[in-house]
GUNU-243700 format. One record per residue (C-alpha): y, z, x; residue in one letter. Coordinates in steps of 0.2 Angstrom, whole numbers, plus 2048, in hexadecimal, padded with zeros to 3 digits. Last residue first. Example, Ala and Ser with C-alpha at 12.3 -4.5 7.8 and 13.67 -1.06 7.14 Angstrom:
# GUNU-243700
7FB824844S/7EA82783EA/
***
This chain:
# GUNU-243700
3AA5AFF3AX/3B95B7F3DX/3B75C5F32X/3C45D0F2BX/3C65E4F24X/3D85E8F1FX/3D95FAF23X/3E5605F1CX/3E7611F27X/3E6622F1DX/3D961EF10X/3DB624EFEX/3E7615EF8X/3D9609EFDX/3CB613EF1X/3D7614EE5X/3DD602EE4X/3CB5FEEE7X/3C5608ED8X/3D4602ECDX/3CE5F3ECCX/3D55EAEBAX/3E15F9EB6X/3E95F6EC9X/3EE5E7EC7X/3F35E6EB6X/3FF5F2EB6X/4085EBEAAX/41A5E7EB2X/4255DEEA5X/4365E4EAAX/4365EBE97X/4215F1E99X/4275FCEAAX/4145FEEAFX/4125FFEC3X/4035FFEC7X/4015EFED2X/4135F2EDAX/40B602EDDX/3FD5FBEEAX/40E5F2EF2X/416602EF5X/40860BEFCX/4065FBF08X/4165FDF0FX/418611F10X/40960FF1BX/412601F24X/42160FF26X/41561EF2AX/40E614F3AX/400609F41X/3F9602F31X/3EA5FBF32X/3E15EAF38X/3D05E6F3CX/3C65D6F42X/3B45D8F43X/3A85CAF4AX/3A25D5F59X/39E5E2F4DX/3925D6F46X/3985D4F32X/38B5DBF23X/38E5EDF28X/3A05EAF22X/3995E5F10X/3A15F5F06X/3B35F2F10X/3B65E2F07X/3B85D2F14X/3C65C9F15X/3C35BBF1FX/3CC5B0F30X/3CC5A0F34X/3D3597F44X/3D2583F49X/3D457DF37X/3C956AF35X/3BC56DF3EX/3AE56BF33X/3A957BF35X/3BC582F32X/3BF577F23X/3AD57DF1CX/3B2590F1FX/3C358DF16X/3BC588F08X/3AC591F06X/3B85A0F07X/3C159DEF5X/3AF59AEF0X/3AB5ADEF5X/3BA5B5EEBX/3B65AAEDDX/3A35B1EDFX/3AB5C5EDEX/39E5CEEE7X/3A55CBEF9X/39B5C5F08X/3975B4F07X/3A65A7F0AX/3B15B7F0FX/3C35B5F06X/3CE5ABF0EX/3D95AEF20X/3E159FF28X/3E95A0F3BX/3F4590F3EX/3F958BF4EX/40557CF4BX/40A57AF38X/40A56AF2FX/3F9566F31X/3F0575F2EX/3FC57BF22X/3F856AF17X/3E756CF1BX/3E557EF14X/3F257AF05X/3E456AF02X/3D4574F01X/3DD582EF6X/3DF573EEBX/3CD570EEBX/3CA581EE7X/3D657EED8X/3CD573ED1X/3DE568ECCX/3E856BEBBX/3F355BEC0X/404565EC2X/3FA573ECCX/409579ED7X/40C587ECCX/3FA58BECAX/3F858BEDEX/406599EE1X/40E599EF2X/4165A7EF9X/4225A3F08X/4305A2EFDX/4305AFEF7X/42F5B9F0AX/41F5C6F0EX/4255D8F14X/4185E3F0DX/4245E6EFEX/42A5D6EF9X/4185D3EF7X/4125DFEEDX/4215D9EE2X/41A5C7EE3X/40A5CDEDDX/4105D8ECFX/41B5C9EC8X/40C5BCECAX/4015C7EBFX/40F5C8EB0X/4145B7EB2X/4035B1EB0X/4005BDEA2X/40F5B5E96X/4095A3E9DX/3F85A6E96X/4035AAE87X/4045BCE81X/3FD5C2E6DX/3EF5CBE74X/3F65D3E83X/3F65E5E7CX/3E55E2E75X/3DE5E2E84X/3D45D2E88X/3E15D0E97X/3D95DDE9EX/3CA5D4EA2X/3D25C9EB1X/3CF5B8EADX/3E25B2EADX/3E35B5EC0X/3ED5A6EC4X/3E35A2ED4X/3E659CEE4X/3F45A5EEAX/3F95A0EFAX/4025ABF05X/40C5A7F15X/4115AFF26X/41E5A6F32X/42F5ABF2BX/4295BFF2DX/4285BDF3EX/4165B8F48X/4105CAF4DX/4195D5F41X/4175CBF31X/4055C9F37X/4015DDF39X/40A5DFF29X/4015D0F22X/3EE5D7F29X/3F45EAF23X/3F55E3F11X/3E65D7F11X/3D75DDF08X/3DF5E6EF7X/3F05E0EFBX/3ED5CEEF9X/3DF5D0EEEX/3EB5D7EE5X/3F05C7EDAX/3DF5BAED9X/3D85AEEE7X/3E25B6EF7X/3E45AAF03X/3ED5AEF12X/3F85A2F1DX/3FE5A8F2EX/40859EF39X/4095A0F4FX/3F95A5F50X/3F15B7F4DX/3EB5C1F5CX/3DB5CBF54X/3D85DDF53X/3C85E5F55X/3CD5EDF64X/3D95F7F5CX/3CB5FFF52X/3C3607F5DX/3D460DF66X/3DE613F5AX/3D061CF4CX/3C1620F58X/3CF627F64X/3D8630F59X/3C7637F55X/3C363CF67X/3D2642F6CX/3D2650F5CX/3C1655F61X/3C9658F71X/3D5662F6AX/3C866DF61X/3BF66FF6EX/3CE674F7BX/3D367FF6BX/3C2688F6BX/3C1688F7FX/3D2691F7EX/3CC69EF71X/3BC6A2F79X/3C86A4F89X/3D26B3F80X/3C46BAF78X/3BD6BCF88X/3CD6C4F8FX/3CF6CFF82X/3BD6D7F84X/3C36D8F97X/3D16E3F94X/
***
């Protein structure tokens, strides 16, 4: 009898650990990084420099944006047309028009999109705008004023001006940190690649994830909008063939996390 009655406490304590092992990792994961969320303004604008970067750095900062400020409220500007990208040296798209690709990249960036919640018609994309063939940094320069300006309490979010290994990624955030230390936008916020985390202060983190299956759901879909190949709807995968590390690496993870800076 009081053999069973040990084995009956050790199996208590066991599960009381086991629980509160359990606490303490739910409250690592909701609580830690709750704090390192940030009170958008009233309009968000993000500007991602190529197609997925949106989603890749951003996805759980538009949802959490889209569901702070209304969906009417929260833009995306496209900076670049993504023609670079090395799988277009494919043999596949040999014989397409820059225009051909374009359409292709811009088609999987909407779609990503559509699915995290973002409006048509709030997605702006620079290279269809660029009737003069202007440096397209410094048109990015003139979208950020032009929000600024015309919209009252603007929260911008750009690439980081120095933490990224991409140098168009890091340009796109020269940009915006220049307007902001000159005075020019009143709040900025940047994407910031998971692999240079270390690199912020903690106190300079800003972190959002999803908070529930349906934004999970979300941001799933969106990543397969970028590998979705339908060649007669002309959907390529080209997203995903030209990174598909990060995509993997994002769709891995349970939350999500779109990893920002604020300074």
């Amino acid at each position: 009898m009081k053999r069973k009655s040990i084995i009956t406490n050790n199996i208590i304590i066991l599960l009381l650990i086991i629980l509160l092992g359990q606490v303490l990792i739910y409250i690592k994961i909701n609580l830690t990084d709750k704090t390192c969320e940030k009170t958008f303004k009233q309009n968000v604008v993000f500007y991602p420099q190529h197609q997925d970067d949106e989603v890749l750095w951003g996805a759980s900062a538009i949802l959490r944006a889209i569901e702070t400020c209304g969906q009417d409220n929260i833009y995306v500007v496209l900076v670049a047309d993504g023609l670079g990208v090395n799988v277009f040296n494919n043999n596949e798209y040999k014989n397409m028009t820059n225009e051909e690709k374009k359409e292709i990249r811009d088609k999987e960036f909407k779609a990503a999109l559509s699915q995290l919640g973002v409006k048509e018609e709030n997605i702006i994309i620079l290279s269809d705008i660029n009737k003069e063939n202007e440096d397209i940094f410094e048109l990015m320069e003139k979208t950020i004023l032009e929000f600024e300006n015309s919209l009252e309490n603007v929260t911008h979010i750009s690439h980081h001006y120095e933490y990224d290994d991409h140098p168009m990624h890091i340009k796109n955030g020269q940009v915006l940190k220049n307007l902001k230390d000159e005075g020019k936008v009143k709040d900025a916020l940047y994407f910031i690649k998971p692999q240079y985390l270390k690199s912020i202060p903690v106190k300079n983190r800003v972190i959002y994830k999803v908070k529930n299956k349906s934004e999970y759901n979300k941001v799933k879909k969106a990543c397969y909008e970028y590998k979705r190949v339908d060649i007669e709807n002309n959907r390529y995968g080209v997203g995903y063939t030209s990174s598909p590390r990060y995509f993997d690496n994002l769709l891995k993870t349970l939350d999500f996390k779109s990893i920002l800076s604020n300074k």
